[in-house]
TIVEXTOR-836604 format. One record per residue: chain; x, y, z of N, C-alpha, C in turn. Coordinates in pm, whole numbers. Layout:
BEGIN
('A',(X,Y,Z),(X,Y,Z),(X,Y,Z))
...
end
This chain:
BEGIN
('A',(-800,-1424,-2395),(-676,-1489,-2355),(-557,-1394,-2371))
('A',(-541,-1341,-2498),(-442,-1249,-2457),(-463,-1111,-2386))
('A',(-545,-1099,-2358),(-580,-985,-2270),(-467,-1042,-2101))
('A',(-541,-1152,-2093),(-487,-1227,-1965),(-368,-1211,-1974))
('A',(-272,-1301,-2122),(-156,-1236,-2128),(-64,-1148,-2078))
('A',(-65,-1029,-2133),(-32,-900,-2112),(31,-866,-1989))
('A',(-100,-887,-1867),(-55,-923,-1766),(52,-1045,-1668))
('A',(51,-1118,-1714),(192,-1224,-1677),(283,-1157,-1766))
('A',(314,-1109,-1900),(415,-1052,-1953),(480,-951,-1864))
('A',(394,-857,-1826),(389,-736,-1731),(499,-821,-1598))
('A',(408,-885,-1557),(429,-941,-1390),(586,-990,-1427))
('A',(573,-1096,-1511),(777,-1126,-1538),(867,-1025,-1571))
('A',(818,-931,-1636),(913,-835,-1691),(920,-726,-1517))
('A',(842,-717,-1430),(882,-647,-1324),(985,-760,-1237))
('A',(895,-898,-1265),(999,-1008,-1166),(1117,-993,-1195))
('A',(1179,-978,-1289),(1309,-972,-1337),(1371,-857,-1279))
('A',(1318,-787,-1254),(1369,-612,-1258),(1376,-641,-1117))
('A',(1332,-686,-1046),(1317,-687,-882),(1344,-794,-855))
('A',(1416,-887,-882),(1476,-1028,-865),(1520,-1020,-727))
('A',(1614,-982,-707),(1698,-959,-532),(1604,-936,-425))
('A',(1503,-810,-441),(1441,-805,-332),(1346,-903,-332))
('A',(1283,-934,-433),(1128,-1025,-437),(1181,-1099,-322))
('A',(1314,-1159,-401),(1336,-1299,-305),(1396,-1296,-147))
('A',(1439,-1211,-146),(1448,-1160,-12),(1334,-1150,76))
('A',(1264,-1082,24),(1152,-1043,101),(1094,-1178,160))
('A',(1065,-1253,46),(1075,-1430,63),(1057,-1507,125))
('A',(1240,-1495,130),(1344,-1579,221),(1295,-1532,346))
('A',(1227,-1386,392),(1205,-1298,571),(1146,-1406,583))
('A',(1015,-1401,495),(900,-1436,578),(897,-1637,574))
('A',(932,-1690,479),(987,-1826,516),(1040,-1818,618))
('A',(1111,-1800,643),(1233,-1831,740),(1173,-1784,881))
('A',(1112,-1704,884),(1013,-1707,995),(890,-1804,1047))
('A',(846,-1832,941),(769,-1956,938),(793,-2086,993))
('A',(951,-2081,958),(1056,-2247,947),(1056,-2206,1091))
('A',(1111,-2103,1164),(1156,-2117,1302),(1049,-2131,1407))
('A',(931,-2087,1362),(828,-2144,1447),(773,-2251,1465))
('A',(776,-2287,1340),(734,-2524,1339),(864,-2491,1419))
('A',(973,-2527,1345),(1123,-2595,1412),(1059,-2579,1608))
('A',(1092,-2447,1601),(1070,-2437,1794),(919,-2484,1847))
('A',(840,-2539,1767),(681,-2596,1844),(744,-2733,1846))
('A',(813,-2796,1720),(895,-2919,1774),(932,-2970,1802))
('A',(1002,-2858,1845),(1115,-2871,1963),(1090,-2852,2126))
('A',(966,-2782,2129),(924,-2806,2255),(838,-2863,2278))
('A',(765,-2914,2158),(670,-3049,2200),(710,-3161,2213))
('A',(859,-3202,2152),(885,-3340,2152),(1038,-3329,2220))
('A',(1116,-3194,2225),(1250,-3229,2316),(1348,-3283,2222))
('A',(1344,-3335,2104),(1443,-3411,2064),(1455,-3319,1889))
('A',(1589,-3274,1866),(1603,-3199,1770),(1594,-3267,1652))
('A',(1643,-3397,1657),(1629,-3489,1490),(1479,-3451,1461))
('A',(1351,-3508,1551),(1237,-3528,1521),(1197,-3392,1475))
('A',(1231,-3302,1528),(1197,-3179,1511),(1237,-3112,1420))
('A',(1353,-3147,1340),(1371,-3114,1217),(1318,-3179,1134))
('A',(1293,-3314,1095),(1221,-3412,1054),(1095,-3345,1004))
('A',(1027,-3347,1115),(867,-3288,1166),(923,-3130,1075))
('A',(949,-3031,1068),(957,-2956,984),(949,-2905,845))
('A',(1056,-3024,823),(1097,-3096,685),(987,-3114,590))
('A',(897,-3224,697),(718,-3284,654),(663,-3217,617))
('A',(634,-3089,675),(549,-3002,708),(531,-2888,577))
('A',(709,-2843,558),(729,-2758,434),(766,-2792,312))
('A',(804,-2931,341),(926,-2913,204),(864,-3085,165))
('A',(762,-3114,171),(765,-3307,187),(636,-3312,50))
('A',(545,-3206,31),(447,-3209,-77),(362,-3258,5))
('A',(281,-3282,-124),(138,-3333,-110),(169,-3452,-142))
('A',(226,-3588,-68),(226,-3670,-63),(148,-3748,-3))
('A',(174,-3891,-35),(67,-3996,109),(123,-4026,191))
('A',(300,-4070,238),(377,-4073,287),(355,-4028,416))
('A',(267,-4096,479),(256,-4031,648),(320,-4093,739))
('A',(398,-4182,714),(494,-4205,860),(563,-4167,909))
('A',(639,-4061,854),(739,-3971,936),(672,-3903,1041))
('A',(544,-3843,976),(511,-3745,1042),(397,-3752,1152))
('A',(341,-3928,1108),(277,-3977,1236),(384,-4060,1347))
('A',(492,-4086,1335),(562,-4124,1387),(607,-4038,1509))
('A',(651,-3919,1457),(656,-3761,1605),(512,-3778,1682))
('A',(409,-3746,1596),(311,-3733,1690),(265,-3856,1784))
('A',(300,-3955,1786),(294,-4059,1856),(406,-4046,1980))
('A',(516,-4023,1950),(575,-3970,2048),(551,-3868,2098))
('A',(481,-3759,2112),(459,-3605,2167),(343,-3682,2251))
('A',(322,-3593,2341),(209,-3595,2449),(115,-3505,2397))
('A',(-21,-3492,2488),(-107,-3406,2448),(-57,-3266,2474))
('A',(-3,-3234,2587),(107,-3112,2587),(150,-3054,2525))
('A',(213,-3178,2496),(330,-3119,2357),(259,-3056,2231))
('A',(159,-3146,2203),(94,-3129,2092),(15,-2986,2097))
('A',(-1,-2938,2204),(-72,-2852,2198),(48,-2714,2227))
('A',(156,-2734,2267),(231,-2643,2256),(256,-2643,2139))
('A',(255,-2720,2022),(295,-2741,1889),(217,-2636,1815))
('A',(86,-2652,1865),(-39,-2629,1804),(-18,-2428,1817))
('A',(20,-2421,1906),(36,-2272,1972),(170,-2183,1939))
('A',(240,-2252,1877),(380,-2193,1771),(333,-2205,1631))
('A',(278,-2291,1621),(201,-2286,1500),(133,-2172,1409))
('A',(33,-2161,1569),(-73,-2061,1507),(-5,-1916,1514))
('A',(95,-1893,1624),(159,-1765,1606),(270,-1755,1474))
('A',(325,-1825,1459),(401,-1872,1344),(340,-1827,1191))
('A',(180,-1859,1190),(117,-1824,1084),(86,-1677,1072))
('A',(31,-1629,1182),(-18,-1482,1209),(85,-1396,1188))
('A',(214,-1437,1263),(299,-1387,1206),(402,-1351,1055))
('A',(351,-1457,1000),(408,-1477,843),(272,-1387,765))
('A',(170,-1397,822),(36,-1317,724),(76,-1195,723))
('A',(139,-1168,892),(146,-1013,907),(266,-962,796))
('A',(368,-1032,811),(504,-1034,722),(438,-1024,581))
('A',(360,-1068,531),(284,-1075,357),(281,-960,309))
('A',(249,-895,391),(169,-732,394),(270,-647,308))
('A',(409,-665,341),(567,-625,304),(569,-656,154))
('A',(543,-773,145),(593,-809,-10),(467,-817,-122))
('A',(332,-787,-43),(251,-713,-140),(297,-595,-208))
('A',(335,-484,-52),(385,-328,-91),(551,-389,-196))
('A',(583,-477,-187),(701,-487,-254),(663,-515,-435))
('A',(541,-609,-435),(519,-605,-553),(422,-533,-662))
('A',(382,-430,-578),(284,-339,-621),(418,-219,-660))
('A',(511,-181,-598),(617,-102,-630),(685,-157,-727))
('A',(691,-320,-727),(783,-304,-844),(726,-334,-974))
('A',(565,-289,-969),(502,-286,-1102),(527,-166,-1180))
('A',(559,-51,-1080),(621,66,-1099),(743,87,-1206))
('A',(852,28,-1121),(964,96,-1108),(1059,-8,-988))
('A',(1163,6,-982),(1262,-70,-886),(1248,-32,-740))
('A',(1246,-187,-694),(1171,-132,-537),(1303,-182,-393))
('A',(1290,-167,-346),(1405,-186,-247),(1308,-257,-96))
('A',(1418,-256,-15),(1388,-357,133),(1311,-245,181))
('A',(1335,-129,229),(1273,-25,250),(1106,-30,245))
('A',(1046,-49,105),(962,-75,111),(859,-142,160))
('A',(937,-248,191),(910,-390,262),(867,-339,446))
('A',(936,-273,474),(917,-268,638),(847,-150,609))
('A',(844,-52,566),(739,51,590),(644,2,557))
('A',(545,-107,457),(483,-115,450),(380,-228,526))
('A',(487,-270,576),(450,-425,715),(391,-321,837))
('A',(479,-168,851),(477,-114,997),(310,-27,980))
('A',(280,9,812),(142,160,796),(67,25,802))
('A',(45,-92,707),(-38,-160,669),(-34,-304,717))
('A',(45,-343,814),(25,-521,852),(-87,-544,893))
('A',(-115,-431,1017),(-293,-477,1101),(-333,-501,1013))
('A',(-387,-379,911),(-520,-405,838),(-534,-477,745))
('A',(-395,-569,687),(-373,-630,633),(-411,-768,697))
('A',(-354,-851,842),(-420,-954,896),(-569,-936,922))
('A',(-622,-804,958),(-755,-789,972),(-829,-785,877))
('A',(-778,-817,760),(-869,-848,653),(-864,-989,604))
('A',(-729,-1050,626),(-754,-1214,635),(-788,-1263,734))
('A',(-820,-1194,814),(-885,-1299,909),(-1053,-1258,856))
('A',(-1129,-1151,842),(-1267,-1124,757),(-1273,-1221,650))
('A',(-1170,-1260,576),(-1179,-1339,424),(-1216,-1499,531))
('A',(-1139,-1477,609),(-1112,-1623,648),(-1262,-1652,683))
('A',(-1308,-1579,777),(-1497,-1583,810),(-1581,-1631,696))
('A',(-1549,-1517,619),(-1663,-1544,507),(-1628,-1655,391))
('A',(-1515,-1678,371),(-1540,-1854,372),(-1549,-1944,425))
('A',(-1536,-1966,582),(-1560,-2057,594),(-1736,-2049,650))
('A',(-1763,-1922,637),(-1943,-1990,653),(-1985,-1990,491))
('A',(-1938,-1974,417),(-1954,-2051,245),(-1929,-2189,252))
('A',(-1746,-2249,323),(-1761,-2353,283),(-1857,-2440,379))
('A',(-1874,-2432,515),(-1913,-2526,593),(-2037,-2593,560))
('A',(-2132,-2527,477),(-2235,-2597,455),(-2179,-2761,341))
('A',(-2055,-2708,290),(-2038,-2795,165),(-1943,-2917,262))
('A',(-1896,-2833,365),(-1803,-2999,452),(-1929,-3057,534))
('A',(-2002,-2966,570),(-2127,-3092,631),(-2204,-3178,546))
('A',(-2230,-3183,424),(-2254,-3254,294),(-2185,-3371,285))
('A',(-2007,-3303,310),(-1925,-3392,249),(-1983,-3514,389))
('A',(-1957,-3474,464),(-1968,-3557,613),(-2109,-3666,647))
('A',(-2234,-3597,589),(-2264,-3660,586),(-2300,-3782,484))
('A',(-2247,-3723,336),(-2260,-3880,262),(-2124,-3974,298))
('A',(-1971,-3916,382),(-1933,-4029,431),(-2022,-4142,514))
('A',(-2101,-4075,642),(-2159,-4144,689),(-2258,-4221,672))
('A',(-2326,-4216,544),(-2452,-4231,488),(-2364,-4350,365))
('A',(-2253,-4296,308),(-2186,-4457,280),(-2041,-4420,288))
('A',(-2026,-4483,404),(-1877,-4594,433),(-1794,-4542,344))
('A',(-1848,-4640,245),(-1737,-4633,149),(-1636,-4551,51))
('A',(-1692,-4442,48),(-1670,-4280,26),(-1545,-4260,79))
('A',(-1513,-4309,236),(-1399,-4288,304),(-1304,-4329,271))
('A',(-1297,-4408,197),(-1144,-4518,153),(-1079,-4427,16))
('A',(-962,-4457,47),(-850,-4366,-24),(-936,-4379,-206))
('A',(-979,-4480,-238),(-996,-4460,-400),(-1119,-4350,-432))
('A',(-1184,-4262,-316),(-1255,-4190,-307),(-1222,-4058,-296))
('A',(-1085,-4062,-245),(-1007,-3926,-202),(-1067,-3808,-258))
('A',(-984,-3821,-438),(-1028,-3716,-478),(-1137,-3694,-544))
('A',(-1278,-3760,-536),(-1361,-3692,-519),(-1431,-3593,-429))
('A',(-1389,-3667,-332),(-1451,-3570,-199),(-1360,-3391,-176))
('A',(-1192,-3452,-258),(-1130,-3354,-259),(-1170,-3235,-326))
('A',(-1251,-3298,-470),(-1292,-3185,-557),(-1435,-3139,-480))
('A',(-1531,-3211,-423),(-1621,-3128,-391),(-1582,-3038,-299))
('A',(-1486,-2988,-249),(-1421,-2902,-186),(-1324,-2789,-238))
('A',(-1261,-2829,-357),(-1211,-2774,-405),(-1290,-2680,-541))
('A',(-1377,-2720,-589),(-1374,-2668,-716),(-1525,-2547,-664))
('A',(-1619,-2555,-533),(-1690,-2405,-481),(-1553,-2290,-446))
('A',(-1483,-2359,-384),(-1344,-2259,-339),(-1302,-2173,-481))
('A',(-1249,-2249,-576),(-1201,-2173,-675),(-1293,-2112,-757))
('A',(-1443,-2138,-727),(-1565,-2067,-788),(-1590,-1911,-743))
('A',(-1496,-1882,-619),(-1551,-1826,-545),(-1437,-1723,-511))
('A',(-1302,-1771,-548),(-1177,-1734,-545),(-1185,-1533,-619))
('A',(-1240,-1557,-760),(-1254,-1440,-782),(-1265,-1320,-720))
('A',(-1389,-1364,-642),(-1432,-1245,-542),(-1338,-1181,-418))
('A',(-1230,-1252,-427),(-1146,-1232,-343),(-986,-1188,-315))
('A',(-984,-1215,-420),(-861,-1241,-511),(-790,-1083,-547))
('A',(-831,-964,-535),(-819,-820,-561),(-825,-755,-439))
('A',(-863,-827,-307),(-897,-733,-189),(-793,-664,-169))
('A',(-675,-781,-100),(-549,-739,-61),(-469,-700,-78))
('A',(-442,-661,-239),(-393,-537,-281),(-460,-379,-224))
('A',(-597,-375,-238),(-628,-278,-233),(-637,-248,-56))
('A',(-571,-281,42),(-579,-309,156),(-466,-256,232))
('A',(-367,-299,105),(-174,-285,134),(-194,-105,105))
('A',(-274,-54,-49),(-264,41,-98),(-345,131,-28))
('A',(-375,107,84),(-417,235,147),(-586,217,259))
('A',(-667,146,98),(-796,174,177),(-873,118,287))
('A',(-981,122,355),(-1034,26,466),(-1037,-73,427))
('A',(-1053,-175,552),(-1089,-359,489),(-1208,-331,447))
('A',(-1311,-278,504),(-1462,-277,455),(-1468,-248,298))
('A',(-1393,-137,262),(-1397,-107,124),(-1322,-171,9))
('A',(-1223,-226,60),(-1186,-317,16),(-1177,-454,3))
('A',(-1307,-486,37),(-1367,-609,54),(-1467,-546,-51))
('A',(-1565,-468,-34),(-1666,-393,-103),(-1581,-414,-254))
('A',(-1470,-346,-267),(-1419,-342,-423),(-1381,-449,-453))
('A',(-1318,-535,-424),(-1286,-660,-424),(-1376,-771,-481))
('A',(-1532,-783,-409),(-1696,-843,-473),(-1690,-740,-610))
('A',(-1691,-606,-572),(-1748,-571,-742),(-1654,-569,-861))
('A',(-1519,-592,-837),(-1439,-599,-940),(-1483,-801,-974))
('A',(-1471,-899,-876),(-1517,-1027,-922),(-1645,-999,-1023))
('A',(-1692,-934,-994),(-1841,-935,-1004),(-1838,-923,-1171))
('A',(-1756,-757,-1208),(-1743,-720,-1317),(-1628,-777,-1390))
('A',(-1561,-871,-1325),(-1477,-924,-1409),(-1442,-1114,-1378))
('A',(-1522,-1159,-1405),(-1552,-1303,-1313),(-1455,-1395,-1429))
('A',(-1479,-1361,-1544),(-1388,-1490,-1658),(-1311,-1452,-1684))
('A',(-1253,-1314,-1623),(-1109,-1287,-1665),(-1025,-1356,-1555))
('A',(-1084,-1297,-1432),(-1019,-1334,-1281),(-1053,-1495,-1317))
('A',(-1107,-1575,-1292),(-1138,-1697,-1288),(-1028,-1797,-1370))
('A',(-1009,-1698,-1527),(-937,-1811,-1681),(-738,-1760,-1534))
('A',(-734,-1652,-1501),(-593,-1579,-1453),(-585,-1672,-1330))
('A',(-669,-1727,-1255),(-648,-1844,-1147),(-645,-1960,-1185))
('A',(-698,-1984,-1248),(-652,-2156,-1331),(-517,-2144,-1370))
('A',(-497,-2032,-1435),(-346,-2032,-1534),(-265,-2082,-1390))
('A',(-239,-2003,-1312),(-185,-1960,-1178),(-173,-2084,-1068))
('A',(-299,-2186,-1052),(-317,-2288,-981),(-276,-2390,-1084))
('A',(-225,-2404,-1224),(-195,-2483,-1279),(-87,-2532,-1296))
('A',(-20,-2363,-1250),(149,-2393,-1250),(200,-2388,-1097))
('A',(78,-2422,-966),(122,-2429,-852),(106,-2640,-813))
('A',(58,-2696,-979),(93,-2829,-928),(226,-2888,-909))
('A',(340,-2789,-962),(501,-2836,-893),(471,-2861,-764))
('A',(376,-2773,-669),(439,-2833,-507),(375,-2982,-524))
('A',(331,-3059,-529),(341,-3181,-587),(518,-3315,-561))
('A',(570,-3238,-575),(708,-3253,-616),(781,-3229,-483))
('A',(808,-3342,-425),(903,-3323,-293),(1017,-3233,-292))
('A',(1027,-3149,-224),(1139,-3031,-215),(1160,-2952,-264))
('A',(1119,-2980,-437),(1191,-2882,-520),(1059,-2841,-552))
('A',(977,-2912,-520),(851,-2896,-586),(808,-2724,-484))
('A',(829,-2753,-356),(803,-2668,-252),(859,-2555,-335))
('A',(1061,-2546,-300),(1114,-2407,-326),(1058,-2380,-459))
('A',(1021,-2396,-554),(966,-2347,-673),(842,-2284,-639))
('A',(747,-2338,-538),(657,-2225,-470),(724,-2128,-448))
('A',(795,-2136,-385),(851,-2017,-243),(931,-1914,-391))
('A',(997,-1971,-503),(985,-1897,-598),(920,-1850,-683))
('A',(756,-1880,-707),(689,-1790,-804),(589,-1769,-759))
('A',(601,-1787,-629),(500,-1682,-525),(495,-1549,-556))
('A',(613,-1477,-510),(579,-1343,-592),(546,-1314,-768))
('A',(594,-1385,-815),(564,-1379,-956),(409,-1416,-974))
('A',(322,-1455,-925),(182,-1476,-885),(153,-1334,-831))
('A',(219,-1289,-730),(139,-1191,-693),(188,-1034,-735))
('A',(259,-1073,-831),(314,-950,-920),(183,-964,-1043))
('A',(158,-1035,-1089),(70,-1066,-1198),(-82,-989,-1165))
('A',(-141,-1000,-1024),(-254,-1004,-988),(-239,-858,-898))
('A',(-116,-762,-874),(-87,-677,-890),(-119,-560,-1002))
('A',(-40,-627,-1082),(-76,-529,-1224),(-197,-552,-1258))
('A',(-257,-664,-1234),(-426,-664,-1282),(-502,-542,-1205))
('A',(-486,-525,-1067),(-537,-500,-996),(-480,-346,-1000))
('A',(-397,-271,-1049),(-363,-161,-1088),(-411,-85,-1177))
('A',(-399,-161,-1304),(-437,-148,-1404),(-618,-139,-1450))
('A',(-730,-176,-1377),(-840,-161,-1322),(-834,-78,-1232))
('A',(-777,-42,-1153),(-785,95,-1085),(-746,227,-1099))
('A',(-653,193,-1199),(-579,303,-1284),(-470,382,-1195))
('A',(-412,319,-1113),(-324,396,-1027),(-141,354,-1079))
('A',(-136,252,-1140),(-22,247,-1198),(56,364,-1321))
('A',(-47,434,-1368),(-10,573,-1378),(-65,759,-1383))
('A',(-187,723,-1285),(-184,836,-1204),(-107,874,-1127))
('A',(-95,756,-1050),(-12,771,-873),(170,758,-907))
('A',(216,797,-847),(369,760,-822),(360,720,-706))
('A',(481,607,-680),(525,504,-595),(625,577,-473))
('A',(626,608,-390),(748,626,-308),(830,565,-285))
('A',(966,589,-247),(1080,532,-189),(1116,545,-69))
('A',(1076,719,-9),(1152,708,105),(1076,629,214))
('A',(1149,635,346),(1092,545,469),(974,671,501))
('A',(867,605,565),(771,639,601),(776,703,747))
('A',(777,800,807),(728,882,940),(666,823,1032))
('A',(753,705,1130),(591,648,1193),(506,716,1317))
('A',(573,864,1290),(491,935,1401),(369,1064,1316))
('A',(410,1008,1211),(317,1052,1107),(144,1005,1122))
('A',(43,1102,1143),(-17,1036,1084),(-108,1032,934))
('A',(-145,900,914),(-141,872,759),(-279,785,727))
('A',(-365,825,660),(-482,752,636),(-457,706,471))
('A',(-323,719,448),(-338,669,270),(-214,547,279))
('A',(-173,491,186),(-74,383,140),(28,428,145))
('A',(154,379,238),(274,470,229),(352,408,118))
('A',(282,353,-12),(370,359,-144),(300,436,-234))
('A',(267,534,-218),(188,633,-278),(190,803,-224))
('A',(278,850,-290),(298,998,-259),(115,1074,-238))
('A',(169,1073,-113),(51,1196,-77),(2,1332,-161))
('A',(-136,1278,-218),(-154,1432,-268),(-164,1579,-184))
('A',(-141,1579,-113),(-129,1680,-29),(-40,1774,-60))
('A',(100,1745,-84),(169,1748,-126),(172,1885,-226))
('A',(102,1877,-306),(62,1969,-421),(-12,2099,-327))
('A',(-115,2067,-215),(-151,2190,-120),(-8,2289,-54))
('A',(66,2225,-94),(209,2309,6),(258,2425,-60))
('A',(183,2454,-216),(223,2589,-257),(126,2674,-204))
('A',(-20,2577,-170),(-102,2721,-152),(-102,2763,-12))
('A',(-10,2718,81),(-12,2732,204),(48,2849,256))
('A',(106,2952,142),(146,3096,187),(93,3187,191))
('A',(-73,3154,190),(-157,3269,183),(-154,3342,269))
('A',(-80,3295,402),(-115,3402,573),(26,3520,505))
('A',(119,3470,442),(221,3606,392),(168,3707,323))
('A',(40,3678,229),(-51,3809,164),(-98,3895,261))
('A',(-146,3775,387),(-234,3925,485),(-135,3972,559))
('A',(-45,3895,599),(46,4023,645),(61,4128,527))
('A',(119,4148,433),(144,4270,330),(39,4355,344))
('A',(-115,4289,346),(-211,4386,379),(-222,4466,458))
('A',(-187,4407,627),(-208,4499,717),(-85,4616,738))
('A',(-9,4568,693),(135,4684,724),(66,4789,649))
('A',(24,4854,553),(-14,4967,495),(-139,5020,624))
('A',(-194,4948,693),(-305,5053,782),(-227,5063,907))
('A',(-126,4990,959),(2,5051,1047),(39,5168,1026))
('A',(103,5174,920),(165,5308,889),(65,5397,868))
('A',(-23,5384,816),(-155,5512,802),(-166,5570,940))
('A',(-181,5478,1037),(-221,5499,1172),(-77,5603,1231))
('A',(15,5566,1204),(113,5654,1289),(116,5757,1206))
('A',(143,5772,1069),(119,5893,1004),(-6,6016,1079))
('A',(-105,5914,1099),(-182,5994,1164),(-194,6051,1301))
('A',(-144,6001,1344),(-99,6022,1486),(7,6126,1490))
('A',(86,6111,1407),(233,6286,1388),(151,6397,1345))
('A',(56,6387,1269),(-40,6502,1226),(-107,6566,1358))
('A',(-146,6501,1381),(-250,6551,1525),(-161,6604,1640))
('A',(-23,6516,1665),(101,6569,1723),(171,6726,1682))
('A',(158,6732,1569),(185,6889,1515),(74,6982,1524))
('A',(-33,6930,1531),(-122,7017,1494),(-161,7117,1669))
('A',(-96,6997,1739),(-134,7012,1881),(-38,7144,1932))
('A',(120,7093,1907),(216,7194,1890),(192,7284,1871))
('A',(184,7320,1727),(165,7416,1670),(58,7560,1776))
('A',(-60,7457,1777),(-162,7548,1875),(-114,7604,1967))
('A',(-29,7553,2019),(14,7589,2142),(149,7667,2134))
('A',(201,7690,2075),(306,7784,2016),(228,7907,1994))
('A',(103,7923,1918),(69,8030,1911),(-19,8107,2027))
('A',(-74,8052,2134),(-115,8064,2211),(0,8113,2294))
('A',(79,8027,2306),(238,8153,2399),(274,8275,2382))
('A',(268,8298,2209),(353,8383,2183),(261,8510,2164))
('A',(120,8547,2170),(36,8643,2212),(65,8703,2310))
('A',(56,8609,2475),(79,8699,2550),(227,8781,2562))
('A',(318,8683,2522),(467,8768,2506),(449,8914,2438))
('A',(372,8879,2279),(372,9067,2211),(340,9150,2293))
('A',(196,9140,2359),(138,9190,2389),(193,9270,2525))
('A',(293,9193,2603),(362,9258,2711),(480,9356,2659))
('A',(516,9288,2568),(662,9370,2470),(588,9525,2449))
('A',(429,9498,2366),(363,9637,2335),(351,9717,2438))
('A',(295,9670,2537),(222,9759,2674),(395,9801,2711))
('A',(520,9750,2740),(634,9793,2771),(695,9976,2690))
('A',(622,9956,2580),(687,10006,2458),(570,10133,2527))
('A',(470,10127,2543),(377,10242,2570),(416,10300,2739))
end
């Protein structure tokens, strides 16, 4: 238990330090979220009350039983509508997953050290794909885990009736819920390691063997975590209190996930913006070791120094053979000259 500790100590003491951006980062990707219900509402049903209403339900209303507001719109919408609803929706989501990607790299930096907005978009622009392309892989491989357990559920509704009626709820709720959080472990470490650089494959791969090797630590750190996510419970406030210790959740499971990999102090964190004409097969919050190769990259200045000494040998040698040529031939002139001077003299 206090091992577990340590880590939420860790995770608040960075939340604090990074207060402004966490929540910023936040506020992006909410607020992106909000405008896509708002506009599927608005063009499924035409009428702005309902559509704020219908919003309202959707984010901020809990886990309530309270369904008449929100069966009330859909009774008014057409199948049209509903399906234009359905189609802001789903881009709405894809789009907020892709946006996640940002405030992972935001809270993996500020396990570091103080992290800025900066971080946030360079790390949405190196790592969003492979970031949705790995929730959508997670998304696969649970749901062919859970489906065997909703066809179960389905068929002892049908097999008894009575199962269906609300005083049954949450049983059927927990047989759904409690394989999920059995299973949560194994999963729960990918997407850090996803933001930080490596393939989905391998980080899916590390992800099973860190559950694997660490199943009651990860497991006791998700209870803590899902225990203090029963505020959304709580109409409105219950919500923004999500939307506030969301990152403080994923600052926690950050430093876990660092701290088992040991990169929180091998590696240093970057600041500046990332090159996007760069290319980059590592985490752009992680200074490139390469980096360190840039002293040995002056080796082509040694071979020049080398060859200039057999330059100069060569022309040296070349003036030798130039004199020597001269010379010959100077003395070869000046024979026949004596020799006429003598015969003159006789």
């Amino acid at each position: 238990m206090c091992a577990i500790l340590k880590y939420f100590r860790k995770g608040f003491e960075s939340y604090k330090r990074n207060f402004g951006t966490l929540i910023l980062a936040t506020l992006i990707v909410f607020i992106i979220l909000f405008s896509f219900i708002l506009l599927g509402f608005l063009a499924g049903t035409g009428n702005v009350e309902q559509s704020l209403k219908g919003s309202y339900y959707l984010l901020f209303s809990g886990n309530t039983d309270n369904t008449e507001l929100i069966s009330e719109i859909f009774e008014s919408m057409n199948l049209s509508g509903f399906g234009i609803l359905m189609i802001f929706f789903t881009l709405g989501l894809f789009i907020t997953i892709f946006l996640q990607a940002g405030l992972w790299g935001v809270c993996l930096k500020s396990i570091a050290k103080k992290a800025d907005m900066n971080v946030f978009f360079n790390t949405i622009r190196e790592r969003g794909i492979s970031y949705l392309t790995a929730n959508l892989l997670i998304w696969l491989i649970l749901i062919a885990i859970i489906s065997p357990i909703l066809i179960i559920e389905t068929i002892l509704i049908i097999s008894f009736p009575v199962l269906a009626s609300q005083e049954y709820s949450i049983f059927l709720m927990l047989i759904y819920l409690i394989p999920m959080l059995l299973i949560t472990p194994f999963f729960i470490l990918i997407l850090p390691g996803v933001v930080l650089g490596k393939k989905v494959s391998e980080s899916i791969e590390q992800g099973f063997s860190f559950g694997k090797e660490n199943y009651g630590e990860l497991l006791l750190l998700i209870l803590i975590i899902y225990s203090f996510d029963l505020v959304s419970l709580i109409p409105f406030i219950g919500t923004l209190l999500i939307y506030l210790l969301t990152p403080l959740w994923m600052l926690i499971v950050c430093s876990y996930y660092l701290e088992k990999t040991g990169k929180s102090e091998k590696e240093e964190l970057i600041t500046k913006p990332v090159n996007i004409l760069e290319k980059r097969t590592i985490s752009p919050l992680i200074k490139p070791k390469t980096q360190v190769k840039k002293t040995t990259t002056k080796k082509p200045i040694k071979r020049k120094t080398v060859v200039k000494p057999k330059t100069s040998v060569k022309k040296i040698a070349v003036k030798k053979l130039v004199r020597k040529k001269t010379a010959a031939k100077s003395k070869t002139v000046k024979k026949p000259i004596a020799k006429k001077l003598k015969g003159g003299k006789k």
